[in-house]
MDAnalysis code that builds the backbone (N, CA, C; Angstrom):
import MDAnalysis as mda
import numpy as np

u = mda.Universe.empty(474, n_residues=158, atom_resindex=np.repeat(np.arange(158), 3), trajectory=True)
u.add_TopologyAttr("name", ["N", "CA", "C"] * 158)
u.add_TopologyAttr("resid", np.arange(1, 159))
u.add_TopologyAttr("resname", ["UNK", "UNK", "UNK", "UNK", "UNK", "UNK", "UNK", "UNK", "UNK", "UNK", "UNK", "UNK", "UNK", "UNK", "UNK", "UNK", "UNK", "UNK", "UNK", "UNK", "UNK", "UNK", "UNK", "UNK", "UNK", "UNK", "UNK", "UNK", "UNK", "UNK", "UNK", "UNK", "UNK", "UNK", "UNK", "UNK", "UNK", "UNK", "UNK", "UNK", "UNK", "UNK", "UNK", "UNK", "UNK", "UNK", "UNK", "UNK", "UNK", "UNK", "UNK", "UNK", "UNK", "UNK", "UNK", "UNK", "UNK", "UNK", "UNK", "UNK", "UNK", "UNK", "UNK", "UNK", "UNK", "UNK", "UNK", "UNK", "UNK", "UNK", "UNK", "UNK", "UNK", "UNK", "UNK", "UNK", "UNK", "UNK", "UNK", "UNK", "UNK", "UNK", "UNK", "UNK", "UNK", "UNK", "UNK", "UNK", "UNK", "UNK", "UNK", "UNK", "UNK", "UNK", "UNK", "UNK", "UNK", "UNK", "UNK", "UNK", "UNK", "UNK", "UNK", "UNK", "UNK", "UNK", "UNK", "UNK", "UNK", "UNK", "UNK", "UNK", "UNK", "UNK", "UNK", "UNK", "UNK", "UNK", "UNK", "UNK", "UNK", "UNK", "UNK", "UNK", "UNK", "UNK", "UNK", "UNK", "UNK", "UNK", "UNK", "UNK", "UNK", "UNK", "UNK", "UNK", "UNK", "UNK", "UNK", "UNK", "UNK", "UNK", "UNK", "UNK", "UNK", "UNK", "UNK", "UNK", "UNK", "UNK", "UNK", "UNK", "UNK", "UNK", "UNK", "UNK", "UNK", "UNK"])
u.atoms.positions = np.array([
    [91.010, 82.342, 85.851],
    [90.875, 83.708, 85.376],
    [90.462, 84.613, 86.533],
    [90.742, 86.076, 86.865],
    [90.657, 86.811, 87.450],
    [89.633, 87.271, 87.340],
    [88.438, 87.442, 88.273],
    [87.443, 88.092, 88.512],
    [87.383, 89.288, 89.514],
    [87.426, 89.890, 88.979],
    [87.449, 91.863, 89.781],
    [86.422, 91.357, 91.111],
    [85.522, 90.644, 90.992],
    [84.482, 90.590, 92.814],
    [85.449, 89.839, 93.548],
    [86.498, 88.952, 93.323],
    [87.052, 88.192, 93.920],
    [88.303, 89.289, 94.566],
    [88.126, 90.386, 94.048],
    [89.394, 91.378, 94.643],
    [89.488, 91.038, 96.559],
    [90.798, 91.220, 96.760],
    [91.073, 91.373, 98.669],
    [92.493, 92.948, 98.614],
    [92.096, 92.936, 99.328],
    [93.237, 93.952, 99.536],
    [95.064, 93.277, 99.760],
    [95.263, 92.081, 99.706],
    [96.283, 91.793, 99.154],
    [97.072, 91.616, 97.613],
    [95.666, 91.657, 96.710],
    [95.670, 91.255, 95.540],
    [95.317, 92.892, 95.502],
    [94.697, 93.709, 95.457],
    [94.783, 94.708, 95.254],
    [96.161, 95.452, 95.476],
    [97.017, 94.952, 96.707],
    [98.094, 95.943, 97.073],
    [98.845, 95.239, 95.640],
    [99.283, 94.210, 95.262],
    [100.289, 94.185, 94.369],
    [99.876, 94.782, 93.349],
    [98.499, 94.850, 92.409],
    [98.337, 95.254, 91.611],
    [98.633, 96.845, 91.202],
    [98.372, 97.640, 92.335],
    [98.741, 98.856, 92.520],
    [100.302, 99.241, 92.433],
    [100.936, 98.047, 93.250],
    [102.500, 97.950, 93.414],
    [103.223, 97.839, 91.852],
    [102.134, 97.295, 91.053],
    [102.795, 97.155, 89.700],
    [102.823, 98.775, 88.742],
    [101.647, 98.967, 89.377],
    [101.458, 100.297, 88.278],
    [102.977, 101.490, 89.246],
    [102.835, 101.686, 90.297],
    [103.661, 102.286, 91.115],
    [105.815, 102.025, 90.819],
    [105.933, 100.909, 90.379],
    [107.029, 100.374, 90.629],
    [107.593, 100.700, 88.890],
    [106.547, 100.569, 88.063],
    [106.654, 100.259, 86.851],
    [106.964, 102.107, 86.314],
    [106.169, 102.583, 86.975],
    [106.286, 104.384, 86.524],
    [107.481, 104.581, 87.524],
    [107.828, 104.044, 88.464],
    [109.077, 104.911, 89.456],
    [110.336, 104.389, 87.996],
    [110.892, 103.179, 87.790],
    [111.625, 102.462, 86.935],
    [111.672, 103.051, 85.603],
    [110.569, 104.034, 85.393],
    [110.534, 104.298, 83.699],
    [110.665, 105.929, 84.038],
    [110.875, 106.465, 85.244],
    [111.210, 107.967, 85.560],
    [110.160, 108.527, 85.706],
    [109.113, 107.838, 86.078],
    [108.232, 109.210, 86.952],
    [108.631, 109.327, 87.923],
    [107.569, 110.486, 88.473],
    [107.579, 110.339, 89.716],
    [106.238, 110.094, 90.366],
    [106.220, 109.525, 91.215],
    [104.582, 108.877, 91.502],
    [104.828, 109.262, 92.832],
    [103.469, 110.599, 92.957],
    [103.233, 111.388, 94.028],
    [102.284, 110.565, 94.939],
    [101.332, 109.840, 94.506],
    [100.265, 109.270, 95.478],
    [100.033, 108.227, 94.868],
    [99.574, 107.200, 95.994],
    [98.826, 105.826, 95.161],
    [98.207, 105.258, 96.569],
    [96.743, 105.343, 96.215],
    [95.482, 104.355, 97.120],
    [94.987, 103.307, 96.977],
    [94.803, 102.591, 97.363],
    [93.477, 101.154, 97.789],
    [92.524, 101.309, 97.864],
    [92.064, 102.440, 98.333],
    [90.788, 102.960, 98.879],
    [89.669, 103.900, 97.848],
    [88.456, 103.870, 97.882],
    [87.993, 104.620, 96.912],
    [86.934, 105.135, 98.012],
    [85.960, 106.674, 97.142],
    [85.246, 106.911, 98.259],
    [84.144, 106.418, 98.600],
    [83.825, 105.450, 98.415],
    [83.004, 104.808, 99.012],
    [83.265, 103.537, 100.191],
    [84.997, 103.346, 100.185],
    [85.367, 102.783, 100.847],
    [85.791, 101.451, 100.485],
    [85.359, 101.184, 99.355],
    [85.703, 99.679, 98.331],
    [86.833, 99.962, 98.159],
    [87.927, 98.923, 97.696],
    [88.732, 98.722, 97.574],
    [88.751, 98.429, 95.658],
    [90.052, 100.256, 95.070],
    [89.689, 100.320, 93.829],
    [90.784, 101.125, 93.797],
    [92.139, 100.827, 93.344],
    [93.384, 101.203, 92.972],
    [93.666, 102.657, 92.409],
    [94.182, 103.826, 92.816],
    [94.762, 104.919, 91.676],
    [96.101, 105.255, 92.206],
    [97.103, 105.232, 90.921],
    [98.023, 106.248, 91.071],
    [98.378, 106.912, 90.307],
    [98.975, 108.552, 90.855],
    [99.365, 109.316, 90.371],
    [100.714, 109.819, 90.060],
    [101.028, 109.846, 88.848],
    [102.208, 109.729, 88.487],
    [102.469, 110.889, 88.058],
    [103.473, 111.891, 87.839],
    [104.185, 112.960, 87.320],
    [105.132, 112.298, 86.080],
    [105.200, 112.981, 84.642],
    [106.453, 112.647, 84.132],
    [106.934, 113.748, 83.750],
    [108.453, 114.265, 84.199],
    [108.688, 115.503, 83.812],
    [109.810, 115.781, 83.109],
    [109.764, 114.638, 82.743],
    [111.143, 114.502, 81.348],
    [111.023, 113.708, 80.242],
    [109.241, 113.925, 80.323],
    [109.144, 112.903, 79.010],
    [107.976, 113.752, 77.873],
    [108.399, 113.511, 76.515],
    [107.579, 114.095, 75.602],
    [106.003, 113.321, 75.088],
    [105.142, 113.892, 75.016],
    [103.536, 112.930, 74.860],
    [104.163, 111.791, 74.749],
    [105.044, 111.268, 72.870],
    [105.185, 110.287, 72.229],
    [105.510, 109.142, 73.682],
    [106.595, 109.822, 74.058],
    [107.544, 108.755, 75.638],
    [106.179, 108.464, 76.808],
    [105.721, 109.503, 76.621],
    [104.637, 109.638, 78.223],
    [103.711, 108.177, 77.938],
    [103.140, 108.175, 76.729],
    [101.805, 107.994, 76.104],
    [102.449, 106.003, 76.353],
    [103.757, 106.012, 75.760],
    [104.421, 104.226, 76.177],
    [104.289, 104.174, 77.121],
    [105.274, 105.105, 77.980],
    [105.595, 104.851, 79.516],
    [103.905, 104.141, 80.171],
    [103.315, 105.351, 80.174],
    [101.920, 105.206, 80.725],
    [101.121, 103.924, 80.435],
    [100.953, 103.346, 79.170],
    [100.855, 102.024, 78.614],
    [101.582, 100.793, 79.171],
    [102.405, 101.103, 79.324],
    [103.446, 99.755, 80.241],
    [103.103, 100.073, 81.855],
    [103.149, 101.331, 82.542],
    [102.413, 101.182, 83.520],
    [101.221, 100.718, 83.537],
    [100.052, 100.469, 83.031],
    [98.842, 100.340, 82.543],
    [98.919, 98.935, 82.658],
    [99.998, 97.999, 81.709],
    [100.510, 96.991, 82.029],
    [100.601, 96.146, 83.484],
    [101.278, 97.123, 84.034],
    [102.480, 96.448, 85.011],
    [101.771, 95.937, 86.207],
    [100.508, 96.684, 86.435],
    [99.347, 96.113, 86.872],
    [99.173, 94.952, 86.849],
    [98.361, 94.479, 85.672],
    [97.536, 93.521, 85.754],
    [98.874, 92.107, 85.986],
    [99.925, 92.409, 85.345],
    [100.644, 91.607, 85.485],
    [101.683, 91.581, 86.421],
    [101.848, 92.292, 87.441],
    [102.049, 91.982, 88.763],
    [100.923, 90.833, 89.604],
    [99.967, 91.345, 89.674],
    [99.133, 90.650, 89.768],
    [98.787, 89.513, 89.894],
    [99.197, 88.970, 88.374],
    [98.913, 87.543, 87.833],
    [100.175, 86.707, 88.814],
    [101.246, 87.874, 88.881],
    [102.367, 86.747, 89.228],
    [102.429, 86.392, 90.517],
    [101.700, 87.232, 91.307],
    [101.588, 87.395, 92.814],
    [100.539, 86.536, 93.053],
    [99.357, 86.268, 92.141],
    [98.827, 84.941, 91.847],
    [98.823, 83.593, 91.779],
    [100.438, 83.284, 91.384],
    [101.029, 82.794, 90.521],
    [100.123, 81.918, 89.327],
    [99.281, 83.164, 88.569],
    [98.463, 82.365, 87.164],
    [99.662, 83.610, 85.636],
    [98.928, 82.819, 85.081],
    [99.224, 83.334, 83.770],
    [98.395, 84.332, 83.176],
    [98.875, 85.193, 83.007],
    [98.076, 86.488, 82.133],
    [97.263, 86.031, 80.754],
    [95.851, 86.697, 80.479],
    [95.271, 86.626, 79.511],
    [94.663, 87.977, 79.531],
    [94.228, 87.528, 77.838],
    [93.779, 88.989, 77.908],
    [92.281, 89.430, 78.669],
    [91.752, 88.483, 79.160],
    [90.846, 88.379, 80.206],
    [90.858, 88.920, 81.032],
    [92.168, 88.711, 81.927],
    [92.746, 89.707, 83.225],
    [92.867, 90.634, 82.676],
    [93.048, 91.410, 81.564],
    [93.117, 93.232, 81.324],
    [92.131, 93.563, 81.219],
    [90.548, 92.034, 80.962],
    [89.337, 93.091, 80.754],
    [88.526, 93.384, 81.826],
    [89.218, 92.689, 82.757],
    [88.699, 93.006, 84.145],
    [89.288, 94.169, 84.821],
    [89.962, 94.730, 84.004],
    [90.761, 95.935, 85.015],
    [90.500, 97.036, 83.651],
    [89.239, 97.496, 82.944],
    [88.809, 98.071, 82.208],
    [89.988, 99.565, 82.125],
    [89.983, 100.128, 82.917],
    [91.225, 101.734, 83.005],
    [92.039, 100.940, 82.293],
    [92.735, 100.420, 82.723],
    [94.246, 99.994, 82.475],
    [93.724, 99.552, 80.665],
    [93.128, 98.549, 80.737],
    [93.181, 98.269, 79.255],
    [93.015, 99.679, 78.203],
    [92.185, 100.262, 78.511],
    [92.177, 101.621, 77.646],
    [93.010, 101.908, 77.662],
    [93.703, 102.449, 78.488],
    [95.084, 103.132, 78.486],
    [95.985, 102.182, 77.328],
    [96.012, 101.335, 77.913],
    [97.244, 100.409, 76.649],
    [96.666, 99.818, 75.131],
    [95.035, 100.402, 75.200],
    [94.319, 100.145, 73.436],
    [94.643, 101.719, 73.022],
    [94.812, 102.621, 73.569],
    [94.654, 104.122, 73.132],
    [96.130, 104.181, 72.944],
    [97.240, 103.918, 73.791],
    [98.720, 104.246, 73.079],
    [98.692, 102.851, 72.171],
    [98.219, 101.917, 72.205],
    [98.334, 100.858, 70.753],
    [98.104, 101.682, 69.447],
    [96.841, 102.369, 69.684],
    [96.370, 102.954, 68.272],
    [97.355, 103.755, 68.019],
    [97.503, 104.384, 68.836],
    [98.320, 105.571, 68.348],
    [100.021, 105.006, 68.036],
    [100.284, 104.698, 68.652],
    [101.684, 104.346, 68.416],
    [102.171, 103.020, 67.346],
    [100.940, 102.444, 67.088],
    [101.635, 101.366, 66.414],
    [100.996, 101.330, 64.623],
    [101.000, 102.749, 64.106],
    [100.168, 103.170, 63.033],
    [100.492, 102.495, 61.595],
    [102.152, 102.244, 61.940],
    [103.018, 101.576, 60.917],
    [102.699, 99.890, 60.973],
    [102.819, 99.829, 62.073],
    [102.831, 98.159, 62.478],
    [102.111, 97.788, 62.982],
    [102.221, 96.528, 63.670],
    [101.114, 95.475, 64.023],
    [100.719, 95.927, 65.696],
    [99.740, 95.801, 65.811],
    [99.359, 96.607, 67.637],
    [99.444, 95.552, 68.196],
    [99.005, 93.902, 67.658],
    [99.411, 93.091, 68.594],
    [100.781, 92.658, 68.925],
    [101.979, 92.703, 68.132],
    [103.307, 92.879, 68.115],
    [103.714, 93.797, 68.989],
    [103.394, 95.155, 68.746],
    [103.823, 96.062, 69.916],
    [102.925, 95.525, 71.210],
    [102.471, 95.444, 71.983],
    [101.845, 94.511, 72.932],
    [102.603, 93.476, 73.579],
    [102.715, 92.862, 72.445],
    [103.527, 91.897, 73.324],
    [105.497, 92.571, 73.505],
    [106.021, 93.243, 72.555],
    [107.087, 93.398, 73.035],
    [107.063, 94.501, 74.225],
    [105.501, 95.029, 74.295],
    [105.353, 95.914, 75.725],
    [105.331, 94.772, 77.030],
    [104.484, 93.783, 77.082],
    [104.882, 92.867, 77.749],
    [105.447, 92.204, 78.498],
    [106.365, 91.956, 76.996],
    [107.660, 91.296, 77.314],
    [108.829, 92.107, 78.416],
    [108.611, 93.457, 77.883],
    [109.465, 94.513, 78.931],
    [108.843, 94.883, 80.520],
    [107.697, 94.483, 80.624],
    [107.518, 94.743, 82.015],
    [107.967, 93.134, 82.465],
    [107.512, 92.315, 82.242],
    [108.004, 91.005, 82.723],
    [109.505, 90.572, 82.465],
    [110.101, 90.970, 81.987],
    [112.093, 91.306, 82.330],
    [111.631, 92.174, 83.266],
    [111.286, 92.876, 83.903],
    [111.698, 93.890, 84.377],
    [111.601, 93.395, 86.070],
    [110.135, 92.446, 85.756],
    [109.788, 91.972, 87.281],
    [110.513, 90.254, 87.037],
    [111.170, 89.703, 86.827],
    [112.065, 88.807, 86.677],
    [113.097, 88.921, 87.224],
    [113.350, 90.541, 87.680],
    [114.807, 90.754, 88.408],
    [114.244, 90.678, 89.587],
    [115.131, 89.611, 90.238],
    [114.786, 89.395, 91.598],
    [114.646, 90.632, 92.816],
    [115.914, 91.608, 92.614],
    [116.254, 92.477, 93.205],
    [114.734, 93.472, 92.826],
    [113.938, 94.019, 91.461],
    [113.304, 94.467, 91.156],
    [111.800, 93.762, 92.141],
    [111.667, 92.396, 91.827],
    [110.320, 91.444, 92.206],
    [110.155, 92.228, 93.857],
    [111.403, 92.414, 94.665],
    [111.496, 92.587, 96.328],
    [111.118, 93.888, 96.425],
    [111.395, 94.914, 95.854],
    [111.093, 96.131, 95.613],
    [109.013, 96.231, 95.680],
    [108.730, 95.712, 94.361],
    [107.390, 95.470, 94.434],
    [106.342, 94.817, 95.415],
    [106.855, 93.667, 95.925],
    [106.840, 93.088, 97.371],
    [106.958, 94.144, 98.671],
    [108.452, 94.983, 98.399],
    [107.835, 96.332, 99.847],
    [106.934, 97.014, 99.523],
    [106.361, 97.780, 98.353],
    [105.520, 98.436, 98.067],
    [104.325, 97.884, 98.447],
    [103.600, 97.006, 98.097],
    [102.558, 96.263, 97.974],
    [102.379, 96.229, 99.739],
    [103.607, 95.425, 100.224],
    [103.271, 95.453, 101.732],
    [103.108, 96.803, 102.596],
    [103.364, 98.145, 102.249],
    [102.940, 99.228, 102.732],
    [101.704, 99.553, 102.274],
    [101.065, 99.501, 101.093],
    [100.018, 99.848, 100.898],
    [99.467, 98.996, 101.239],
    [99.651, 97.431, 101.582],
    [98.602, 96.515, 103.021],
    [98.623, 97.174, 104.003],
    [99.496, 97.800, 104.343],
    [99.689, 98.578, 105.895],
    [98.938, 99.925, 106.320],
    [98.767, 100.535, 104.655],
    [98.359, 101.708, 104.842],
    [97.324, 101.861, 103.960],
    [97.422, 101.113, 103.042],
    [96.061, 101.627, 102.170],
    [96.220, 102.798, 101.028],
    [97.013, 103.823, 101.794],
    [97.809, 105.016, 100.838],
    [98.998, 105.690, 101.649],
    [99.592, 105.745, 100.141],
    [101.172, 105.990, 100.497],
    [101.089, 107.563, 99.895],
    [101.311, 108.450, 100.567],
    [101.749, 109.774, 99.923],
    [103.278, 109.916, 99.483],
    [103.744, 111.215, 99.071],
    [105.100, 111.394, 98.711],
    [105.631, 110.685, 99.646],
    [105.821, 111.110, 101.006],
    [106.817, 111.198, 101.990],
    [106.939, 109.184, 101.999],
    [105.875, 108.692, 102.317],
    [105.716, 107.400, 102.130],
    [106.420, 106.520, 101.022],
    [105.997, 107.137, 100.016],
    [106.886, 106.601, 98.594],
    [107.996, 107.020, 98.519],
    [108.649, 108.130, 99.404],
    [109.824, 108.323, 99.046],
    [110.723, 107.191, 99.838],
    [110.375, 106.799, 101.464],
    [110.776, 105.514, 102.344],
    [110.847, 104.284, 101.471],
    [109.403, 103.895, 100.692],
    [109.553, 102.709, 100.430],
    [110.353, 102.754, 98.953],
    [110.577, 103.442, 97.870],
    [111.331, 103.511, 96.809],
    [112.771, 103.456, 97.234],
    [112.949, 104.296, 98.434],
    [114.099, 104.721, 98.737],
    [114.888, 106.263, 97.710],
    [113.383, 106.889, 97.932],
    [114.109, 108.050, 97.160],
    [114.576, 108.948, 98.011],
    [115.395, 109.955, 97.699],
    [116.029, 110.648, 98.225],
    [115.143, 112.112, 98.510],
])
């Protein structure tokens, strides 16, 4: 199981790489993302733009990014996700208990969960996708923080 003191800044870069890779793929746009916090510890944020999506879309999207985290992570690990590893990454889990509530009012929240899941892990299953996350991760080893201009090189945006 994943213990947050055991963090390194390699295990930090993928984890970041997940939230980053997971919002570029679902149409944000992700203006900034750090390693660095101010105190100098090593403590993940990124910032994402969505500008073609309505709350209902934002509120998933954001939830599966929230996701894509912890379970990059695990795989770059190579352990298995529990829900243990989301309670160590406290942000992220809120984020994906707050669009649960809300979005799954009809149905079961642990059902939606897992078919949220299930869609970030297809997603990092594509090999071509897994290499993508792999450059990311290795620039933010390199740099710590990637601004636009940075994310636009390693996405390959235009």
């Amino acid at each position: 199981m994943f213990d947050r003191t055991d963090l390194d800044l390699p295990t930090a870069a993928y984890h970041e790489a997940g939230h980053v890779l997971m919002a570029h793929l679902l149409g944000g746009n992700v203006v900034h993302v750090t390693l660095e916090n101010d105190d100098d510890t090593l403590d993940g944020l990124t910032t994402v733009r969505w500008p073609n999506h309505n709350p209902i879309e934002r509120q998933r999207c954001s939830a599966l990014v929230a996701l894509a985290g912890p379970l990059a992570e695990a795989r770059w690990r190579g352990e298995t996700i529990t829900l243990d590893a989301f309670l160590a990454w406290r942000g992220d889990w809120l984020e994906v208990q707050h669009a649960l509530t809300s979005q799954a009012k009809d149905g079961d929240p642990t059902k939606l969960l897992h078919q949220w899941l299930a869609e970030v892990r297809q997603q990092f299953d594509d090999p071509l996708v897994w290499e993508l996350l792999c450059r990311i991760a290795d620039a933010l080893e390199a740099h710590a923080t990637l601004d636009e201009d940075l994310l636009d090189d390693v996405l390959g945006r235009a």
